[in-house]
N, C-alpha and C positions, 0 to 999 in steps of 0.2 A: 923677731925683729926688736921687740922691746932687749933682751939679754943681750944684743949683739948692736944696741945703738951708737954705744960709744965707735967702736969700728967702723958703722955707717958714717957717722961723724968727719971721718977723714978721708970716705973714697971721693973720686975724681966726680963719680955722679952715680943715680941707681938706676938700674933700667928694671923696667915693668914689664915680664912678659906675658902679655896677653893672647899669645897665639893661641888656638883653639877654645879660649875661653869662648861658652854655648850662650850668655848672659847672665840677666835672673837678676838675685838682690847683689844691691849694691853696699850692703853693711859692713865687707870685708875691707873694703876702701876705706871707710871712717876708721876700722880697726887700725888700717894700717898708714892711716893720717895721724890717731890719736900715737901711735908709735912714734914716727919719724920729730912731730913738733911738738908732743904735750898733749897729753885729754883737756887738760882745764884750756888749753891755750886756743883748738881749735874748737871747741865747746862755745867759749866765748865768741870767735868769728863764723861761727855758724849762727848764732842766734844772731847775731849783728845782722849778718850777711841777708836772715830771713825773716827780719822785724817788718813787722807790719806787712806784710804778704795777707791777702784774702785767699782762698781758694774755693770757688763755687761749685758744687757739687749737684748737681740735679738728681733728683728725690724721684728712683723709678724702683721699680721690682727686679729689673735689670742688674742696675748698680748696687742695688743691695745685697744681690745675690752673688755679686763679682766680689766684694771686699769679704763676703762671706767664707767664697770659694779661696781666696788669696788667702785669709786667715788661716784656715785650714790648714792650705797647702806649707806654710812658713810654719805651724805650728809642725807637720809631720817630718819638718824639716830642721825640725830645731830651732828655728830664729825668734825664738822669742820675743824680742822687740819688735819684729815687724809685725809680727801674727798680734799683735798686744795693741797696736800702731791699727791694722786693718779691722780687728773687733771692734775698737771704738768707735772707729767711721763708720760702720755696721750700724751699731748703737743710737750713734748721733745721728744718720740716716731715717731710722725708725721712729724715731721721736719726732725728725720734722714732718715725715711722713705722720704721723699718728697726730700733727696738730696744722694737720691739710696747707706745709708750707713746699714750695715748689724746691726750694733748694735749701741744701745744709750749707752754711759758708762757716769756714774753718779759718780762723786767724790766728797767725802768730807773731806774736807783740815779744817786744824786747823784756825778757825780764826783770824786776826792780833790782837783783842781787847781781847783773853785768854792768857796772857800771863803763865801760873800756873794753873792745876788743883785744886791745892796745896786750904787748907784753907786760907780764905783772911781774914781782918778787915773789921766788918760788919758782918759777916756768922753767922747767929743762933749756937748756942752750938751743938756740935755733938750729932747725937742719937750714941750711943755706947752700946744697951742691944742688945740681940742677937735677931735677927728678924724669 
């Protein structure tokens, strides 16, 4: 996608086929969002998009053992990021657990270096056909 953007650039629209897709991670998406609009650009509207979000996680033997198991499985799978993504909720899990708190809360704050979702200089040309 990325070698063949310019081309995308001029068709009528892209269609997505997702027939038979079974699920699972959704990493291939952001791959292929960072393609179509910019890494930096949809980088930027992702953290916008998810500033200041809590996420409460309640602190079981359960849950620990499911990001455990997810880690894992993404790691035997190659995804890197997620398997790297689910260890540390593992991690972060353990510790509240280990200092008798009911739930891990995960926040994600705007970082100080986005200042702008906003298109910057530098950003690839907008994809603008209908997806």
């Amino acid at each position: 996608m990325r070698a063949d953007r310019a081309r995308l650039l001029e068709a009528d629209a892209l269609v997505i086929d997702l027939r038979g897709n079974q699920g699972g991670s959704s990493l291939w998406s952001l791959d292929f969002a960072k393609a179509l609009w910019g890494e930096d650009r949809v980088t930027r509207r992702r953290a916008a998009y998810g500033a200041n979000i809590e996420v409460w996680h309640r602190v079981s033997p359960q849950n620990i053992a499911y990001f455990h198991g997810v880690a894992e499985a993404r790691t035997a799978q190659g995804e890197t990021a997620m398997a790297e993504m689910m260890t540390g909720l593992e991690k972060n899990l353990l510790a509240a657990q280990r200092a008798g708190q009911d739930y891990y809360i995960s926040k994600n704050e705007m970082p100080a270096a986005i200042d702008s979702p906003a298109d910057q200089p530098g950003d690839p040309a907008p994809f603008t056909r209908p997806v």
